[in-house]
FIBATOR-800707 format. One line per 5 residues: their letters; for each residue x, y, z of C-alpha. Coordinates in nm, 2 decimals, always signed. Example, Ala and Ser with C-alpha at 12.3 -4.5 7.8 and 13.67 -1.06 7.14 Angstrom:
<recs>
as	+1.23,-0.45,+0.78 | +1.37,-0.11,+0.71 $
</recs>
This chain:
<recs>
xxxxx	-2.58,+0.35,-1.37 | -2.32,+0.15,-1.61 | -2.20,-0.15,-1.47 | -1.82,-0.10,-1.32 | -1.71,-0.48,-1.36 $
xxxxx	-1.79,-0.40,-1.75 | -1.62,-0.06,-1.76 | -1.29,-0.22,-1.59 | -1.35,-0.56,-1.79 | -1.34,-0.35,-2.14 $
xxxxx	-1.04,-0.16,-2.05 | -0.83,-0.49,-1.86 | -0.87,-0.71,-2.20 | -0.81,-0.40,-2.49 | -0.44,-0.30,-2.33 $
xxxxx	-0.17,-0.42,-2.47 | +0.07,-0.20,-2.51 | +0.16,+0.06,-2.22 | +0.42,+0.37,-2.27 | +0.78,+0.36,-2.16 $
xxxxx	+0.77,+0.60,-1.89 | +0.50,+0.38,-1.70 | +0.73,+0.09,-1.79 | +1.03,+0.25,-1.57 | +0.79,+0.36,-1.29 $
xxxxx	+0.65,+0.02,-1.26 | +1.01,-0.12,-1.22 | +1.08,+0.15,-0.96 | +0.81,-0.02,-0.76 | +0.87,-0.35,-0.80 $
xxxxx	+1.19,-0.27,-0.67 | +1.07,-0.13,-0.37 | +0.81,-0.36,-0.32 | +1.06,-0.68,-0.31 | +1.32,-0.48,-0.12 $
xxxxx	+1.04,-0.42,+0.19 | +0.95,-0.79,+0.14 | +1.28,-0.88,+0.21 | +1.33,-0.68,+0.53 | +1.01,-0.84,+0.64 $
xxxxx	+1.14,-1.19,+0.61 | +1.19,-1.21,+1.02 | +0.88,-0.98,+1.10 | +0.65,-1.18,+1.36 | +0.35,-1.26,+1.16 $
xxxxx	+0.61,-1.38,+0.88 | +0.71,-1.62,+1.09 | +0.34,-1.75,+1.24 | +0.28,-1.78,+0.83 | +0.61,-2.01,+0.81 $
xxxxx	+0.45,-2.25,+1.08 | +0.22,-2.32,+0.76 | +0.46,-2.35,+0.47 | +0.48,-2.76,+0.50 | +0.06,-2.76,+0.42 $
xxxxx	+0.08,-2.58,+0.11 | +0.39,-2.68,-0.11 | +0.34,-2.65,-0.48 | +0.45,-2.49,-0.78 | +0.41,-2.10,-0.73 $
xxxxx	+0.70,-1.84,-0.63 | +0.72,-1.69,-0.35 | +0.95,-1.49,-0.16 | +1.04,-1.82,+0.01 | +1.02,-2.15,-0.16 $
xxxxx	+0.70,-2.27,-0.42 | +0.35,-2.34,-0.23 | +0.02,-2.31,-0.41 | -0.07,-1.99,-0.58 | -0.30,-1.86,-0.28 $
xxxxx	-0.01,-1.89,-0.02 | +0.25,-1.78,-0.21 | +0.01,-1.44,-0.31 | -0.06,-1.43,+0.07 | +0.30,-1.44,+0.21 $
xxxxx	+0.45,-1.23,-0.09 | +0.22,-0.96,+0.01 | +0.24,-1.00,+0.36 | +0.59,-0.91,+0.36 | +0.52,-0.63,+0.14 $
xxxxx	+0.23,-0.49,+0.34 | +0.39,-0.58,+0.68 | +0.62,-0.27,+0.78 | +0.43,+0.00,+0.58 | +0.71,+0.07,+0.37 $
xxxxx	+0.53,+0.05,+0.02 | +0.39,+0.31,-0.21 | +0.05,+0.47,-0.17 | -0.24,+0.63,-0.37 | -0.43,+0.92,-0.13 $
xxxxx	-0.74,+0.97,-0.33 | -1.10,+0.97,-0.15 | -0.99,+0.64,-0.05 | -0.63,+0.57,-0.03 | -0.48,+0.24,-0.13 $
xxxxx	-0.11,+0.08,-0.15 | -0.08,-0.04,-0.52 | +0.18,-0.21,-0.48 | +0.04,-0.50,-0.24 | -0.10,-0.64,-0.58 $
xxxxx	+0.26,-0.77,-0.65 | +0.26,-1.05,-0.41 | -0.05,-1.22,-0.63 | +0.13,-1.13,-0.96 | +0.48,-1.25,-0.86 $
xxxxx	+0.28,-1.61,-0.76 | +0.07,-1.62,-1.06 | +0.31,-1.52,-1.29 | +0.53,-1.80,-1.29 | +0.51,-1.89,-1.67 $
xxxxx	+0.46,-1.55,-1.80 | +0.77,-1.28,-1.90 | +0.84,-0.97,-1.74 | +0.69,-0.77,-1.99 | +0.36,-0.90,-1.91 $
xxxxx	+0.41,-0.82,-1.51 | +0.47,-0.49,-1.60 | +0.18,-0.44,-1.82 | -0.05,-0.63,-1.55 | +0.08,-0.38,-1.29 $
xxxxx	+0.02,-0.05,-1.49 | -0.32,-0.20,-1.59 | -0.37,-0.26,-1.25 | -0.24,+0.06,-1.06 | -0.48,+0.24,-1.32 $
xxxxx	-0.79,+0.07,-1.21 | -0.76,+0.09,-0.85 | -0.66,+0.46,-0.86 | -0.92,+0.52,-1.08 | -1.14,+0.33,-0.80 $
xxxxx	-1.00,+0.57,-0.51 | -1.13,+0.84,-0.67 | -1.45,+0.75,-0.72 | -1.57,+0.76,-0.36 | -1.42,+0.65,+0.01 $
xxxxx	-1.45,+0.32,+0.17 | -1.33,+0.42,+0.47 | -1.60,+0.68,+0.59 | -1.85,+0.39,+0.53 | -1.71,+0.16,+0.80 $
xxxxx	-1.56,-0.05,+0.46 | -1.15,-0.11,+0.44 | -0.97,-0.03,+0.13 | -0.86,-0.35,+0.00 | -1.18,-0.39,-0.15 $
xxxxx	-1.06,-0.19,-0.39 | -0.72,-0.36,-0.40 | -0.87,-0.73,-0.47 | -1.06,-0.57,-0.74 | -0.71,-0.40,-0.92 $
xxxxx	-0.52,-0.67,-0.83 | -0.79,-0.92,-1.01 | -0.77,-0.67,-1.34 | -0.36,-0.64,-1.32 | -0.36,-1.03,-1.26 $
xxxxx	-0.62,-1.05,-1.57 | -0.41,-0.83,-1.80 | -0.10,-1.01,-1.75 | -0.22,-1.35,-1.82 | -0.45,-1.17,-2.11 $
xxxxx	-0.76,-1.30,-1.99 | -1.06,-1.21,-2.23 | -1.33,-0.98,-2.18 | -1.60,-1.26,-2.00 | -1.34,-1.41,-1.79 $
xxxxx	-1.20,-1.09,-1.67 | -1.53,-0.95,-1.56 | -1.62,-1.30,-1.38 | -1.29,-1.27,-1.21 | -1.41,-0.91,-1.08 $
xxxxx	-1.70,-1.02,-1.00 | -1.58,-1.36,-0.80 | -1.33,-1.11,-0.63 | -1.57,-0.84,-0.45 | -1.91,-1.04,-0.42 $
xxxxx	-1.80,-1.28,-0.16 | -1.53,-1.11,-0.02 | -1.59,-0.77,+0.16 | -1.37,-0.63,+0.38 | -1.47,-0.43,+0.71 $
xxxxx	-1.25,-0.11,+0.84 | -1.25,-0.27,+1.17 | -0.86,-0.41,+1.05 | -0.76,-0.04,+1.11 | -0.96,+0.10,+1.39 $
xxxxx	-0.75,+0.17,+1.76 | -0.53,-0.06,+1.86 | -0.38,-0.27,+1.51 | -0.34,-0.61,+1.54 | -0.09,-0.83,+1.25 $
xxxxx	-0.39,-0.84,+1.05 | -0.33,-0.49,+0.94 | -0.07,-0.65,+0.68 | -0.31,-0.99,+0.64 | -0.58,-0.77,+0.54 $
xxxxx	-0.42,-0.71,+0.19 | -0.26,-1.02,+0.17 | -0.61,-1.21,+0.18 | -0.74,-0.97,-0.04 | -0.47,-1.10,-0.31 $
xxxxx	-0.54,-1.42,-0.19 | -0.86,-1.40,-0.28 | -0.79,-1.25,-0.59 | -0.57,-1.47,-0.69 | -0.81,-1.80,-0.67 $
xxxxx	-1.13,-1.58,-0.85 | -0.87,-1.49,-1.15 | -0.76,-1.85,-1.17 | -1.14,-2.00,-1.12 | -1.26,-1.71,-1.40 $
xxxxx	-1.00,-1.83,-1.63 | -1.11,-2.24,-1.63 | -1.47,-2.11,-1.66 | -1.64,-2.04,-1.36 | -1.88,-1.81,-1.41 $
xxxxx	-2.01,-1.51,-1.14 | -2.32,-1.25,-1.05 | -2.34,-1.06,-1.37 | -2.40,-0.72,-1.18 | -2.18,-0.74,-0.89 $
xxxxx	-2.14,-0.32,-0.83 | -2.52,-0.25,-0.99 | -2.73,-0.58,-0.90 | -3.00,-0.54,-0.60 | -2.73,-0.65,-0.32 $
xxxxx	-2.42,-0.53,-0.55 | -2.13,-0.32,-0.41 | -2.27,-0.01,-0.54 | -2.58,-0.06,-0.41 | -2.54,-0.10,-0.11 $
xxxxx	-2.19,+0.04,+0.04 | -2.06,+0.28,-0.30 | -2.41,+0.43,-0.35 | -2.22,+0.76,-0.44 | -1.97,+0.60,-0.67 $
xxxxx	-1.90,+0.88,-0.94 | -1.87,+0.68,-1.26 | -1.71,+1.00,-1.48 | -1.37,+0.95,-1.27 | -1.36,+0.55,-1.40 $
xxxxx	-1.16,+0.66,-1.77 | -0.89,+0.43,-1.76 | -0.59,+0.53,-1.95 | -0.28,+0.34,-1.78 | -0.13,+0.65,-1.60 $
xxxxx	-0.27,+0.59,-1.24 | +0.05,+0.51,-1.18 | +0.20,+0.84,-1.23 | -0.02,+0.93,-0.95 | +0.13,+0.71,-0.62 $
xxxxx	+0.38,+0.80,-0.42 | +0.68,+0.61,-0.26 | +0.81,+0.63,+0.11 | +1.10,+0.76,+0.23 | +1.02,+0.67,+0.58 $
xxxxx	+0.89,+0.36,+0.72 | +0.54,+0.49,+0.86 | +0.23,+0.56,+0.75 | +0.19,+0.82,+0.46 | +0.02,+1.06,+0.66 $
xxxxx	+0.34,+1.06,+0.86 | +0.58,+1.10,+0.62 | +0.55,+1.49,+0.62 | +0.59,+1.50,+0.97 | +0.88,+1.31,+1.02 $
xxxxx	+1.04,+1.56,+0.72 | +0.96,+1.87,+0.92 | +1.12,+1.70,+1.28 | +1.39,+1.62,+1.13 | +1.43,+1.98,+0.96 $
xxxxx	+1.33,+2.20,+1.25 | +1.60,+2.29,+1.48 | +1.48,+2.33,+1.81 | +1.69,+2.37,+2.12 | +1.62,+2.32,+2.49 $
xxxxx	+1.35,+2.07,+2.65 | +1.05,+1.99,+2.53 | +0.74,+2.13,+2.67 | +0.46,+2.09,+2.42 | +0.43,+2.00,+2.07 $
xxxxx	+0.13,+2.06,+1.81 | +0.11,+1.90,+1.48 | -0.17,+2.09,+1.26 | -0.22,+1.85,+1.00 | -0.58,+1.76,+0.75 $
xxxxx	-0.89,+1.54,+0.85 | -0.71,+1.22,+0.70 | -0.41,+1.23,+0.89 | -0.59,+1.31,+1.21 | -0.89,+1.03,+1.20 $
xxxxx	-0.58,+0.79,+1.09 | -0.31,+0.85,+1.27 | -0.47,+1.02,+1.61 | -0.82,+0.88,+1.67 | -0.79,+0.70,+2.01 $
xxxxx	-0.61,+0.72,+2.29 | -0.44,+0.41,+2.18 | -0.21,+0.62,+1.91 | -0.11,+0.77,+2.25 | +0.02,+0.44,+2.41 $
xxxxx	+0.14,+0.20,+2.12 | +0.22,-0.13,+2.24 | +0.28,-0.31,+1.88 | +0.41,-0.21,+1.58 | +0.13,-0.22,+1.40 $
xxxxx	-0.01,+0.03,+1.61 | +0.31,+0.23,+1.64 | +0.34,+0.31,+1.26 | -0.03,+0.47,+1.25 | +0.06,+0.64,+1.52 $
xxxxx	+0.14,+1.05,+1.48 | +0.23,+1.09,+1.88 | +0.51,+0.82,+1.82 | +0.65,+0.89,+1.50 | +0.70,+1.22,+1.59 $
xxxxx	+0.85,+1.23,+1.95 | +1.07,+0.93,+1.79 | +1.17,+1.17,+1.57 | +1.23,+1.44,+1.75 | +1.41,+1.24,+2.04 $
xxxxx	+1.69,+1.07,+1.76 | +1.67,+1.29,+1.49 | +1.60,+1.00,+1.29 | +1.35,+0.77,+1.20 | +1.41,+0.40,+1.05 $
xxxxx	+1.29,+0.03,+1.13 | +1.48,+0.04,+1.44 | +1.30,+0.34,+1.60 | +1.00,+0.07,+1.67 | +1.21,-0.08,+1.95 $
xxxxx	+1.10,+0.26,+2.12 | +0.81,+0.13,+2.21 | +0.71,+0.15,+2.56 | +1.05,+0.35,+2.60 | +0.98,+0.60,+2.91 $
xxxxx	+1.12,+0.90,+2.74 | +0.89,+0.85,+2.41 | +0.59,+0.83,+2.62 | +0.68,+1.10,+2.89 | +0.66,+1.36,+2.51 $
xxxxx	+0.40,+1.18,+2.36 | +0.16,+1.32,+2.66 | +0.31,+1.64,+2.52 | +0.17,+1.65,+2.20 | -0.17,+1.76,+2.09 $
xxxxx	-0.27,+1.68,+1.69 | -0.53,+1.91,+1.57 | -0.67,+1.95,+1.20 | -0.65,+2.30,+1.00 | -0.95,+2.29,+0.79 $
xxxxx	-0.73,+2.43,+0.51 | -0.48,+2.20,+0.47 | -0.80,+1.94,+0.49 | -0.92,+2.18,+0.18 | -0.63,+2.10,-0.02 $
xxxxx	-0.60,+1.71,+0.06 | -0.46,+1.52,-0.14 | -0.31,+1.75,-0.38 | -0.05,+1.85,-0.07 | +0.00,+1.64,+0.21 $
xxxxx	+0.06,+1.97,+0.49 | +0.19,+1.96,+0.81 | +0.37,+2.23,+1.05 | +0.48,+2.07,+1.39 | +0.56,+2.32,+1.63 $
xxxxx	+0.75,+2.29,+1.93 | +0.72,+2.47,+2.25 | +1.06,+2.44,+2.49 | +1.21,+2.60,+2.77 | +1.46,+2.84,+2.55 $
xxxxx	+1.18,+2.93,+2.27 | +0.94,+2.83,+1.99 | +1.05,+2.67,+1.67 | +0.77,+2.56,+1.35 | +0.83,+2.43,+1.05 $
xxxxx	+0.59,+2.32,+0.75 | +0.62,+2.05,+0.49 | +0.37,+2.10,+0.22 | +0.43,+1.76,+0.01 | +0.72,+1.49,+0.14 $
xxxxx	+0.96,+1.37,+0.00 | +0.86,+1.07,-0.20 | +0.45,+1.23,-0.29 | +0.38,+1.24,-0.64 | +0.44,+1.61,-0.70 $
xxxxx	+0.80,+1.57,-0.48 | +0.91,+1.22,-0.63 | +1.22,+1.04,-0.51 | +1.48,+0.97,-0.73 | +1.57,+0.62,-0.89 $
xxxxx	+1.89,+0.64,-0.72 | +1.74,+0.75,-0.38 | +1.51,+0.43,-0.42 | +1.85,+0.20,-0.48 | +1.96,+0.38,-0.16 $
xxxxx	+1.65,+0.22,+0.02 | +1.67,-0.07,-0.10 | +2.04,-0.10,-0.01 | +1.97,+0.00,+0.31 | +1.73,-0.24,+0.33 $
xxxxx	+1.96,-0.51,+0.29 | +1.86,-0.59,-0.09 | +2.14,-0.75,-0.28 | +2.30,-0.50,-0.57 | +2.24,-0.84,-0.79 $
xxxxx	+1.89,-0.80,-0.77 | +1.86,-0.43,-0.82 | +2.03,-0.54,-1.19 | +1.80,-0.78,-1.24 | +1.49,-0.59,-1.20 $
xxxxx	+1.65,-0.34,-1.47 | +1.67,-0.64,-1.67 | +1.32,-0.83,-1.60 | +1.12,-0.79,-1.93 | +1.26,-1.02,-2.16 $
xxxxx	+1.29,-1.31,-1.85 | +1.01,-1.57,-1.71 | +0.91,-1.47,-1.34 | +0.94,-1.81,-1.25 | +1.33,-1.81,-1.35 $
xxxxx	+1.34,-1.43,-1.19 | +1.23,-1.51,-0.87 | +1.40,-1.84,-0.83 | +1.77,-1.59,-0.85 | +1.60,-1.34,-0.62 $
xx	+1.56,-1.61,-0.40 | +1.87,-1.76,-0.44 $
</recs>
């Protein structure tokens, strides 16, 4: 078997150049991404991470003030990770691209906007690329894996690392650094969001110890203890051609929950039911179902955390205000959301699970005392092959509370230093 860390390591040091159109959907992103930071800003485990700021002042942006490269990655992505507002990539393994910001943001601060961008495509490609290849998840093995590795490739690109410094960095980012699914299994603690953010933490320190020399384990998928060896042992190698359009292939949110979710809140806000609710079914595919309904926890949310990978509460949320936006999460524990979230039963239909991920489907159907009511979402608003809209993101991100200033900016970023963007973002 070929080495990955020399497969990615080719492609991350020969791009430089990337097309226009992956350009403009990298700025969509970064859009998104910094206005979900922002509405994270007062989110509980931002503010345990502020208890810290005074230990590690430095030179690095972040959403808050300079500290040292490694916090500034960490808190930048926490707040992006933290309400699970970001974009996603469902492959066999699914991933949120766009955590690997936070690190680049930090890391970036002497390097143009141009050179984010290409770091992010570069980036995006390889950890798509990665989620194809096999699933983490199904192995007991949490998906920022393959985020710290993509993250460590953008972050290599954009400060044009060379070929042996950018597979050391790879290599310096998985070996010592493997993360268990246990982050996301029943009740979800804040570490759900720290998960990534130490995975660009990490990645983050191996780019900048690869780039003053450090060297790394020369095989760290194929050696006797490497990555493929002993957790990807069925990673398929043909789906690692990297061509910088991954990022044609994630999807943004509309709603603030977790993808799987997304279709379902469409089709309870679409189905027009009347009379009291008596039972509701959501037929939805495997992933959704071991995600979002595995324990009885998902049943009886008492975080956020919890809440957001939770199908019972997003829907009877949903069903209950006909809405569903950051402030539905001060449901929880509400008598009235729990009294219909003992009404609802998810089950899987094997052939929606057939067509995962190329459709996201879901039909809820409701049950009350004046009739039956279904609808069906086959791919939500915001998936790939159902994209929002540039404008529809600048309506997010207004709502969001971003500034209009810094929606121009973003338009504007490639010709200015990050260090000089991010201190106006700031400001």
């Amino acid at each position: 078997m070929e080495e990955v860390s020399d497969l990615i390591a080719e492609y991350v040091s020969s791009v430089e150049d990337v097309k226009s159109d992956a350009i403009k959907e990298a700025k969509i992103r970064l859009l998104d991404s910094i206005a979900v930071a922002f509405a994270s800003k007062n989110s509980p485990p931002a503010k345990v991470v502020e208890k810290l700021f005074s230990e590690f002042r430095g030179e690095y942006p972040s959403f808050s003030g300079n500290f040292t490269p490694d916090f500034s990655a960490f808190y930048n992505t926490l707040l992006i990770r933290y309400l699970d507002f970001n974009d996603t990539y469902l492959g066999l393994e699914p991933l949120h691209p766009s955590d690997m910001i936070g690190g680049m943001l930090a890391l970036g601060k002497d390097v143009k906007g141009e050179d984010l961008l290409r770091g992010m495509i570069v980036g995006y490609d390889v950890g798509v690329k990665l989620c194809d290849s096999t699933s983490l998840r199904k192995k007991g093995f949490d998906h920022v894996n393959f985020l710290e590795i993509a993250s460590t490739a953008g972050l290599a690109n954009m400060l044009r690392l060379d070929y042996e410094r950018t597979k050391n960095a790879i290599s310096l980012s998985i070996v010592p650094h493997v993360a268990l699914r246990e982050t996301r299994s029943g009740k979800l603690s804040m570490w759900k969001a720290g998960a990534a953010a130490e995975a660009i933490r990490n990645s983050v320190f191996s780019v900048l110890l690869a780039k003053s020399g450090i060297t790394a384990p020369e095989k760290p998928f194929t050696g006797v203890f490497g990555f493929s060896t002993l957790i990807a042992k069925d990673i398929d190698i043909a789906k690692l051609k990297f061509n910088s359009e991954g990022i044609f292939k994630t999807s943004l949110k509309k709603y603030p929950v977790e993808y799987h979710a997304e279709a379902v809140v469409e089709a309870a806000l679409k189905l027009q039911y009347e009379g009291e609710i008596r039972e509701v079914t959501i037929e939805t595919y495997e992933a959704a179902k071991t995600i979002l309904a595995d324990s009885e926890d998902k049943w009886n949310p008492k975080n956020k955390e919890t809440a957001d990978h939770s199908l019972p509460f997003i829907t009877a949320v949903t069903l209950l205000k006909r809405d569903f936006w950051l402030d539905s999460y001060s449901l929880i524990g509400d008598e009235r959301v729990k009294e219909l979230m003992r009404r609802i039963k998810v089950v899987e239909n094997e052939e929606y699970s057939k067509v995962y991920p190329s459709e996201l489907p879901v039909t809820l159907r409701v049950k009350t005392d004046k009739g039956e009511y279904e609808y069906t979402v086959r791919s939500p608003r915001g998936y790939y092959n159902n994209p929002m809209s540039k404008t529809e993101i600048e309506e997010k991100a207004l709502r969001l509370g971003l500034d209009e200033k810094v929606i121009r900016l973003i338009d504007d970023i490639d010709g200015l230093y990050i260090k000089d963007f991010m201190k106006s973002v700031v400001s």
